[in-house]
C-alpha positions as CSV (number, residue, x, y, z in Angstrom):
1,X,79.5,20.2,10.6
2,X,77.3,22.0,8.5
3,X,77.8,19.2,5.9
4,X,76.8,16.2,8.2
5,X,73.9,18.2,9.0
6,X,72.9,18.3,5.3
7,X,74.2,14.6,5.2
8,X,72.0,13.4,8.2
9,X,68.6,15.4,6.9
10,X,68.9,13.6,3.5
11,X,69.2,10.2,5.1
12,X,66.1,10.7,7.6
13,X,64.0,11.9,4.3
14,X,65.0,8.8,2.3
15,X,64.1,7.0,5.0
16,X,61.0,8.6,5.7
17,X,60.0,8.3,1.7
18,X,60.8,4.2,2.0
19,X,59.0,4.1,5.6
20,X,56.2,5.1,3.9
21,X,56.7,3.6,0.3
22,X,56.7,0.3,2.9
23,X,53.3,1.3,4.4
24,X,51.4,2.0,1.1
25,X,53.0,-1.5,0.5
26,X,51.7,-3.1,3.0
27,X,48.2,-1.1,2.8
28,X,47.9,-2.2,-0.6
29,X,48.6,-5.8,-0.1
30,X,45.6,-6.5,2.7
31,X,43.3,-4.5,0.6
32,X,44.3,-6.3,-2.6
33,X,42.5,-9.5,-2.0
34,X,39.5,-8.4,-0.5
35,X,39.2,-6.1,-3.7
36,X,39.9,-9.0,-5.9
37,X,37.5,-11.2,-4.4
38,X,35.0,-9.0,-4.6
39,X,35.4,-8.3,-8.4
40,X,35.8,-11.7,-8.7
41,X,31.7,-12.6,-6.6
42,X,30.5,-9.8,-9.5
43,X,32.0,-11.2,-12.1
44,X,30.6,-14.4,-11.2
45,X,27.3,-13.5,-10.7
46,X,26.7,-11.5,-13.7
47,X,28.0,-14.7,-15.9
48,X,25.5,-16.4,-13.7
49,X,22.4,-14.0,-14.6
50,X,23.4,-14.3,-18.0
51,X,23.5,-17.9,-18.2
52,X,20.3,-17.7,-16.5
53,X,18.5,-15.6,-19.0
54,X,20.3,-17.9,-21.9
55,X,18.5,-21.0,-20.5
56,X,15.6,-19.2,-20.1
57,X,15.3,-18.7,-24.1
58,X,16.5,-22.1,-24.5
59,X,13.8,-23.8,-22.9
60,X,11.2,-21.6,-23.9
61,X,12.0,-19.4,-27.2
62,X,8.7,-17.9,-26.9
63,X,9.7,-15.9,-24.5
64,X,12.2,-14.2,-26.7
65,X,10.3,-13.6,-29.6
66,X,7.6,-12.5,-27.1
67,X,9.9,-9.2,-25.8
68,X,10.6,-8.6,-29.4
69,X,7.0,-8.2,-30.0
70,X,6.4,-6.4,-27.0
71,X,9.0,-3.9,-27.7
72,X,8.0,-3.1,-31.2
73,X,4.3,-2.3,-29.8
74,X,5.9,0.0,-27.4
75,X,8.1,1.5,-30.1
76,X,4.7,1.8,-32.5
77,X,3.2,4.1,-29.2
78,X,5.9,6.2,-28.9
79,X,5.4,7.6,-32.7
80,X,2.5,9.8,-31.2
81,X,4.9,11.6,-29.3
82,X,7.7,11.9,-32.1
83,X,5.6,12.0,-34.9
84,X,4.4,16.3,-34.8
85,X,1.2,15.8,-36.4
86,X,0.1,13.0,-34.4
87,X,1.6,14.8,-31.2
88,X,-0.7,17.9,-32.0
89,X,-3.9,15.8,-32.0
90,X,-3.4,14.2,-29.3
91,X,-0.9,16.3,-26.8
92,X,0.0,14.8,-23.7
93,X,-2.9,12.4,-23.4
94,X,-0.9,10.2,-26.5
95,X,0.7,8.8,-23.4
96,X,-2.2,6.8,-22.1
97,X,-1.5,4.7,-25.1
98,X,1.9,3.7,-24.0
99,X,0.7,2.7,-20.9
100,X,-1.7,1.2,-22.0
101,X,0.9,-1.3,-23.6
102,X,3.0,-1.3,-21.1
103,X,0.2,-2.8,-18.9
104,X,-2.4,-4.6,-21.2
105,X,0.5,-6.2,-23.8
106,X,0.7,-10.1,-22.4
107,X,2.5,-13.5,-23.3
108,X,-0.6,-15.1,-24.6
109,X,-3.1,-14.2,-27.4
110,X,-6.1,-14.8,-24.4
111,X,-4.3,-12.6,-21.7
112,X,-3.8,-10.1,-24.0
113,X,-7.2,-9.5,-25.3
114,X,-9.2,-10.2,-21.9
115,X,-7.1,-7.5,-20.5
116,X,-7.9,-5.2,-23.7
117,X,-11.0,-5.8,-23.8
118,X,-11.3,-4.9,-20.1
119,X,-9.4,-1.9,-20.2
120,X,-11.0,-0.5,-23.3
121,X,-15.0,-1.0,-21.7
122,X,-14.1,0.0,-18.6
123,X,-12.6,3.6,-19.7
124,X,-15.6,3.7,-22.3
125,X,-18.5,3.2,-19.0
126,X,-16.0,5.1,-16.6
127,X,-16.0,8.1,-19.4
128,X,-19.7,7.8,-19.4
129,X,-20.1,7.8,-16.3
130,X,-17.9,10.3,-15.2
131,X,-19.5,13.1,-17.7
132,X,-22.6,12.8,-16.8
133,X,-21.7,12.8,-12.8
134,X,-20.0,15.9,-13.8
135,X,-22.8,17.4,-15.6
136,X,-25.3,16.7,-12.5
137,X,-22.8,18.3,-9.7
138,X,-23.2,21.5,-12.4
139,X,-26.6,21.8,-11.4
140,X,-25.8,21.8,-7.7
141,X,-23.8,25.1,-8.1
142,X,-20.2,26.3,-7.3
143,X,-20.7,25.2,-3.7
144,X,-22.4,21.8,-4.2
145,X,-20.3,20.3,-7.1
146,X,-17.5,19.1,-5.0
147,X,-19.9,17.6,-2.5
148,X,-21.9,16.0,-5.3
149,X,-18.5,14.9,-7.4
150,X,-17.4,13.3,-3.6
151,X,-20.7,11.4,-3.0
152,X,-20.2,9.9,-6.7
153,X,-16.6,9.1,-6.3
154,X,-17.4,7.6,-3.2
155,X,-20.0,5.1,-4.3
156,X,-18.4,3.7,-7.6
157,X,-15.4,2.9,-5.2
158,X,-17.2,1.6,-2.7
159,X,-19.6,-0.5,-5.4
160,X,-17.2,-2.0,-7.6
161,X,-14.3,-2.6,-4.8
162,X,-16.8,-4.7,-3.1
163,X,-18.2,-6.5,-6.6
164,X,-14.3,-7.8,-7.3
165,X,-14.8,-10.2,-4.2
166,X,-17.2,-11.9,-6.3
167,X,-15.4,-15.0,-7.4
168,X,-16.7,-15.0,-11.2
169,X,-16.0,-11.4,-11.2
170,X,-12.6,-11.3,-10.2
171,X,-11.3,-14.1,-12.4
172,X,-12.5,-12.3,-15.7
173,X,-13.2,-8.9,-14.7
174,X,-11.2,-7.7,-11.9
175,X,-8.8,-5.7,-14.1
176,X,-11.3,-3.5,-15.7
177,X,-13.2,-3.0,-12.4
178,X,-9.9,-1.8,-11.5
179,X,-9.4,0.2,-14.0
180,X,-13.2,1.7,-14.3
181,X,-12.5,3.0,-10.1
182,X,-9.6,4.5,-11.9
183,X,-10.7,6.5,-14.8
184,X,-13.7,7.3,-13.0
185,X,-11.8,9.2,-10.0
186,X,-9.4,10.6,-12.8
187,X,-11.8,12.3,-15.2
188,X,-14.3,13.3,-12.1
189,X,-11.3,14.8,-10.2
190,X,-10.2,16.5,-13.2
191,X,-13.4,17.6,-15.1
192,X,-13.8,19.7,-11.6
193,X,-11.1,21.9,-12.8
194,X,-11.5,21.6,-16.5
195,X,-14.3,22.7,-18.5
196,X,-13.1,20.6,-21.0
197,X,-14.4,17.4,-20.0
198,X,-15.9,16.1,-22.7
199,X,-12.3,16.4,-24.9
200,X,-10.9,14.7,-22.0
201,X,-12.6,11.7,-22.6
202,X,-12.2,11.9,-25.8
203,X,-9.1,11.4,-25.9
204,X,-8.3,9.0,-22.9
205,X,-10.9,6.7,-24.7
206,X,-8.9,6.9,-28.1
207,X,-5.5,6.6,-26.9
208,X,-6.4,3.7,-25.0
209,X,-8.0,2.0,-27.9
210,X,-4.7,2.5,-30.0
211,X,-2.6,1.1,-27.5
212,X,-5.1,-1.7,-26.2
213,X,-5.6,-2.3,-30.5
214,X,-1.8,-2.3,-31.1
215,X,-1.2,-5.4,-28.6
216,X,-4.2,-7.4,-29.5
217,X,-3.0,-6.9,-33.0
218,X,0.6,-7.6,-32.6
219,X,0.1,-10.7,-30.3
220,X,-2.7,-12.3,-33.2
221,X,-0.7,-11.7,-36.4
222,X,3.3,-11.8,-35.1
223,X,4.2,-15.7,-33.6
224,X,0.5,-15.8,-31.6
225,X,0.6,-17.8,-28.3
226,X,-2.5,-19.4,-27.5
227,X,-3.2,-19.8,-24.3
228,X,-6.0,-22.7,-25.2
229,X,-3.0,-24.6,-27.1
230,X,-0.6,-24.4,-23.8
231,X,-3.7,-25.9,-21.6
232,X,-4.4,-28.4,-23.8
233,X,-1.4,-29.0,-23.8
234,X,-0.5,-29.2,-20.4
235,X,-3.7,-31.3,-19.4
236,X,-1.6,-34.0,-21.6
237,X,1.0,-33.7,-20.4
238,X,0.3,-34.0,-16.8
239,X,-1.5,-37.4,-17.7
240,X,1.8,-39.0,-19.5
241,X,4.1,-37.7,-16.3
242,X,1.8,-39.9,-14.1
243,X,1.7,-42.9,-16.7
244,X,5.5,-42.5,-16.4
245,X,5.7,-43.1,-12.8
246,X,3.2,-46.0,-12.6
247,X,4.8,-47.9,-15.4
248,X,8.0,-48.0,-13.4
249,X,6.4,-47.8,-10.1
250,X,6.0,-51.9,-10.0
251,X,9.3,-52.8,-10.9
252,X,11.2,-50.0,-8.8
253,X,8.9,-51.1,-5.6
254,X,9.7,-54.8,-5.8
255,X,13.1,-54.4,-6.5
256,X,15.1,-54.9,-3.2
257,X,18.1,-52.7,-2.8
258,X,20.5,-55.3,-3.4
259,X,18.9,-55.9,-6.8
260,X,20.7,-52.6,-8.3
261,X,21.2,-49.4,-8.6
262,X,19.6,-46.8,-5.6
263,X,16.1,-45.8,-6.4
264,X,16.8,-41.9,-5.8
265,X,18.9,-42.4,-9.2
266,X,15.7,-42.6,-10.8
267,X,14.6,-39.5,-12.5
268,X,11.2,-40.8,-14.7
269,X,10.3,-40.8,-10.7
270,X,9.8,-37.4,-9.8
271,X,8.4,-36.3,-13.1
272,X,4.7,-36.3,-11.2
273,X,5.4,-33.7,-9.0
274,X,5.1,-30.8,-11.0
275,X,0.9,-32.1,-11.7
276,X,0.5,-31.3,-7.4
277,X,1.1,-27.7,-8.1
278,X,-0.4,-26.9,-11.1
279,X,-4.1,-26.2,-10.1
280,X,-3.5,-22.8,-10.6
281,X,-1.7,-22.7,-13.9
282,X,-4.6,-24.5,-15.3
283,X,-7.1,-21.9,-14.0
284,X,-5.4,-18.9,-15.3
285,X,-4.8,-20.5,-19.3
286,X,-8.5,-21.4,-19.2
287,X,-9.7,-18.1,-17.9
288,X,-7.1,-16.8,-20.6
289,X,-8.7,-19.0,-23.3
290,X,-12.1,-18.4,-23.1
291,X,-10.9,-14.7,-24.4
292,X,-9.3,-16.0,-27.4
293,X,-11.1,-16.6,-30.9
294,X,-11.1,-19.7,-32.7
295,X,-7.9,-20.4,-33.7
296,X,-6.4,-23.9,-35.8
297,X,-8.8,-26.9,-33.6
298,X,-9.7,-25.0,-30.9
299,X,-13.6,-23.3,-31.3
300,X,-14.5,-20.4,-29.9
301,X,-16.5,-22.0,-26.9
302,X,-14.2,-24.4,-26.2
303,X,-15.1,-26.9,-23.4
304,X,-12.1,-25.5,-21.3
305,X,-14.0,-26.4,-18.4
306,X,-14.2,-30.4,-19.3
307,X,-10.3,-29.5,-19.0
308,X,-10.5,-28.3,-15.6
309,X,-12.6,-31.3,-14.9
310,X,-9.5,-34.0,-16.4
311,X,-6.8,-31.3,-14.5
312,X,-8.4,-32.0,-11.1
313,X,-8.9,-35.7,-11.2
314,X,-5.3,-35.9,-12.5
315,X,-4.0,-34.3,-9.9
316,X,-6.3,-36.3,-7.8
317,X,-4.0,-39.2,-8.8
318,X,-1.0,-37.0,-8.4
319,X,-1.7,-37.2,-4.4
320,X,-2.0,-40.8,-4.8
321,X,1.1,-41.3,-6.3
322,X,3.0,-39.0,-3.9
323,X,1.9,-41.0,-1.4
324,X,3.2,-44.1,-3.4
325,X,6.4,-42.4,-3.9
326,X,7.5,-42.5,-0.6
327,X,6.9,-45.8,0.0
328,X,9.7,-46.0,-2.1
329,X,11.9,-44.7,-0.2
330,X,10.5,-45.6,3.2
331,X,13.4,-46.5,6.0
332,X,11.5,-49.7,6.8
333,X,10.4,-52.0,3.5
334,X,8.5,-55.0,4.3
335,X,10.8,-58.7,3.4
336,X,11.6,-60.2,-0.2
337,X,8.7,-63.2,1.0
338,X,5.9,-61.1,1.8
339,X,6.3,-58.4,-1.0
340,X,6.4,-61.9,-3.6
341,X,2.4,-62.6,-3.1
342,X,1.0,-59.8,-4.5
343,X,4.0,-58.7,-6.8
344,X,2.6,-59.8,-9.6
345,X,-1.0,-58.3,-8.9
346,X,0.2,-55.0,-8.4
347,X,2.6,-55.0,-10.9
348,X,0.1,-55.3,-13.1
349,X,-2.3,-52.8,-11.8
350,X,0.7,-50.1,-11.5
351,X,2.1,-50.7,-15.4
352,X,-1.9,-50.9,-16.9
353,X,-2.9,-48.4,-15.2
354,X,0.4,-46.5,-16.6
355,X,-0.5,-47.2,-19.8
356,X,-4.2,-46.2,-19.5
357,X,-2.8,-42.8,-18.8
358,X,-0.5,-42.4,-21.3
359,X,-3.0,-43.8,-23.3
360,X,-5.4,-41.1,-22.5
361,X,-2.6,-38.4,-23.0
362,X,-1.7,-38.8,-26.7
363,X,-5.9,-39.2,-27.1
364,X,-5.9,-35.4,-26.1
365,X,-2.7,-34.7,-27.9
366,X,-3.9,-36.0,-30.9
367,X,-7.9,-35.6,-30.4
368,X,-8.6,-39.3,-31.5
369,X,-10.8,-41.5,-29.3
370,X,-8.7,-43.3,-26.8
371,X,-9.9,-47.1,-27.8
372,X,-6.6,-48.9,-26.4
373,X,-6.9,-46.8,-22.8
374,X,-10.4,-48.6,-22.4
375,X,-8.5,-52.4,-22.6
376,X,-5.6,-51.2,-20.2
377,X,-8.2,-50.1,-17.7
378,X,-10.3,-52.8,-17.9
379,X,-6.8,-54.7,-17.3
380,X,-6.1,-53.1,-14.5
381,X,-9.9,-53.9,-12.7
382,X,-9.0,-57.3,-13.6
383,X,-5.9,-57.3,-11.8
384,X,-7.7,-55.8,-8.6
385,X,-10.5,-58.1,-8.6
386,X,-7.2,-60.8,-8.5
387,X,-5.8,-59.3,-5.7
388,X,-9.0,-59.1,-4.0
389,X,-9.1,-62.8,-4.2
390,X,-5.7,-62.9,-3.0
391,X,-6.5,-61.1,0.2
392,X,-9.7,-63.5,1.0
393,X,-7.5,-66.6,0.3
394,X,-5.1,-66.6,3.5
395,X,-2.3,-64.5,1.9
396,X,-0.5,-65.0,5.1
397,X,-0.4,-67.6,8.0
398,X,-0.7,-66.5,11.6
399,X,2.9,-65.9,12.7
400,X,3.2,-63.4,9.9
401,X,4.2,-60.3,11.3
402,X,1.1,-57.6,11.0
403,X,3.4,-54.7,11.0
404,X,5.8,-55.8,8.2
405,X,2.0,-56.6,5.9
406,X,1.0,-53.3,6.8
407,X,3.4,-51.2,4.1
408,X,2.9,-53.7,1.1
409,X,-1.2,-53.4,2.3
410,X,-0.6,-49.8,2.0
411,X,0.7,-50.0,-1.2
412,X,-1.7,-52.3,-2.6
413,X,-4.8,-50.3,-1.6
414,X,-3.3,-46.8,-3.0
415,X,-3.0,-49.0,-5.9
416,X,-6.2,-49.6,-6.3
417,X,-7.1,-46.3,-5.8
418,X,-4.8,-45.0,-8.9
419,X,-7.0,-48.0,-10.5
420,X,-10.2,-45.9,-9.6
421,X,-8.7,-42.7,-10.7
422,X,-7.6,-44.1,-14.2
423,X,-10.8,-44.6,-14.3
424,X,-12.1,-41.5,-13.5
425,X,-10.1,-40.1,-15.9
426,X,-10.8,-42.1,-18.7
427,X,-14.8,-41.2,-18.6
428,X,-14.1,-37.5,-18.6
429,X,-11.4,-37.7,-21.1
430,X,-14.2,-39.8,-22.7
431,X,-16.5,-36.9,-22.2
432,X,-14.8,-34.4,-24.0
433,X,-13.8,-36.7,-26.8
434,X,-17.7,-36.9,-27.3
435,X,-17.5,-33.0,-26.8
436,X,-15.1,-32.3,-29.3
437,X,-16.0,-35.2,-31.5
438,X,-12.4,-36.8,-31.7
439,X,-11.1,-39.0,-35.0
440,X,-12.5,-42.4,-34.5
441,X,-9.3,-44.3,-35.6
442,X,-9.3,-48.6,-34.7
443,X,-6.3,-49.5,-33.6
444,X,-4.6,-51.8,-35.8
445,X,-3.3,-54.0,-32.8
446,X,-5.0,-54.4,-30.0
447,X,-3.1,-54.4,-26.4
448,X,-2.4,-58.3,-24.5
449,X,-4.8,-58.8,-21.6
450,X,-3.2,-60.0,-18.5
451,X,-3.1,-64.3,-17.9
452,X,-4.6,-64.4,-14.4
453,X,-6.9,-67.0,-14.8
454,X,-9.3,-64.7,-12.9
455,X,-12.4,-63.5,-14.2
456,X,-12.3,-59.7,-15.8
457,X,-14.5,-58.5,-13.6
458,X,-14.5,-54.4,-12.7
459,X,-14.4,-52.5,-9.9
460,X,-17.3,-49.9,-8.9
């Protein structure tokens, strides 16, 4: 008996031990796969933020060499503190200058220095400022200082808080008005418990010279990125994505469906769209620029506002074209017959005025006086004046439907509005060759006018 019962009590733990060997079992195979898939999701989204960050220095290897330059500023900073003798002239205070690069150390040469030079003269006049606000709530007494030190504090906030709404103030200045309410406040609140006011400012002025002076030095000597080169640049650039879309915009338009390939296959097409939004890209690189010295064909009072000027009327023509663009892919497109008429006319209008642009672009790119953009425009007015003729003639009879006319008229007269635009563009672009006095180079063949027939007659 007593056997079974020793018998029985090592079966029941066996099968206890397996009952729950089964559990862990089945515990671990439902949490398996949500563990898995989870490991999995990370895994995939760190190869994703890496691949992100590789692309990023691909299409842009600036930005790489820009964070090596940025760290070995901050690593230059940091010697004050590790380096004793430096650390005993300057104590704690030696970390104003590694803020100061932290905050003042930018991608372009212009960024860079404006915000130096704003951060430097606004701790210098803060410093001033704030000593001798200190020195007149002295003479107020023990019980009048922090009264007078308030009142003070009070109305440089109040003052240069209300000054950065000032358009021209804020665009150039807004950082060292930030940084003057700043220091000012600091060194006042400060100097009210530290007699030492003067050695205060000392050193807050000095330290943020080094750092500011490090940057600026740095960002000029080591790969410099000029933020005048990038808007030059980009002004150019903008001009050549529009030529792109009109030179294609004729044959893409007048092309029925049948005739190829779908038009949303067409890439060259949506190039424009990046001129709508760049109004404020172009406003920040020619604040940036006016900052920067002269530097390879760029003088130190560069006409960046002439670029402004040719920015806007570009993307004057950008609207224009959007507006284009969809008739392109429209749900309704006017017949094979009534498109035919004025094919050719707008055609024309579309691909010279295409060219005019592009024209204009390398003109900027290389600063040589754009001659040929001059014929392709005067083209393009001819081609308008043909179309007007068109219209006048009797296009189409009476049992013409109006509403299927009304897309291709649409067309046409946004056409002629690019036309005006080109225009536009070509006097200012004019305007700052005459600026900058751009290479007079002839070209040595001269573009084909247009066989209309018509006389080449402008618009106004």
């Amino acid at each position: 008996m007593q056997a079974f019962l020793i018998t029985f009590c090592i079966s029941a733990m066996d099968l206890e031990c397996a009952s729950q060997e089964t559990v862990k079992q089945g515990l671990l195979a439902r949490g398996w796969p949500p563990i898995k898939g989870f490991s999995k999701h990370v895994k995939t989204k760190v190869l994703e933020f890496f691949s992100l960050l590789i692309k990023l220095g691909q299409d842009d290897p600036r930005r790489v060499v820009h964070s090596l330059k940025a760290g070995l500023a901050l690593t230059l900073v940091s010697l004050f503190y590790y380096y004793q003798p430096l650390y005993k002239s300057f104590g704690v205070s030696a970390m104003w200058a590694v803020i100061t690069v932290v905050v003042v150390f930018e991608f372009s040469v212009g960024a860079t220095l404006g915000k130096g030079v704003n951060r430097g003269l606004a701790t210098l006049l803060a410093g001033g400022l704030a000593v001798a606000a200190h020195q007149l709530a002295n003479l107020s007494g023990r019980i009048g200082e922090p009264i007078v030190l308030g009142i003070f504090v009070f109305l440089q906030a109040a003052v240069s808080t209300f000054v950065r709404f000032c358009p021209q103030i804020k665009a150039r200045y807004d950082y060292g008005l930030l940084i003057f309410i700043l220091t000012f406040s600091l060194i006042s609140i400060s100097g009210f418990r530290d007699d030492e006011v003067l050695e205060l400012v000392h050193k807050r002025l000095l330290t943020v010279l080094i750092g500011g002076s490090t940057c600026v030095i740095i960002s000029v000597l080591v790969f410099p990125v000029w933020a005048g080169q990038d808007l030059h640049n980009l002004i150019a650039s903008n001009m050549e994505k529009l030529g792109i879309f009109l030179e294609g915009f004729g044959d893409e338009y007048f092309k029925m469906p049948e005739d190829g390939e779908s038009k949303e296959d067409r890439p060259f097409l949506q190039g424009y769209k990046s001129v709508l939004d760049s109004k404020t890209n172009e406003d920040a690189l020619a604040n940036f620029a006016r900052w920067e010295p002269r530097h390879g064909r760029f003088q130190f009072r560069h006409p960046w506002k002439q670029y402004l000027k040719i920015g806007a009327l570009t993307r004057k023509c950008a609207y224009r074209i959007e507006s284009l663009n969809g008739h392109l892919y429209a749900d309704i497109q006017a017949k094979r017959e009534i498109r035919s008429k004025i094919q050719e006319t707008c055609t024309t209008m579309s691909m010279e005025s295409g060219k005019a642009l592009k024209e204009l672009s390398m003109a900027i790119k290389t600063m040589v006086k754009p001659f040929a953009a001059d014929i392709h425009i005067e083209n393009s007015k001819s081609s308008v004046k043909n179309l007007d003729t068109l219209l006048k003639s009797g296009l189409w009879d009476d049992e013409t439907d109006l509403l299927e006319v009304v897309p291709v008229a649409t067309v046409a007269s946004l056409l002629i509005d690019v036309v005006t635009c080109t225009a536009e563009i070509a006097e200012s672009v004019n305007e700052l060759a005459t600026m900058l006095k751009f290479e007079v180079v002839e070209p040595t063949v001269s573009p084909e006018k247009p066989e209309t027939g018509q006389p080449k007659i402008g618009i106004s």
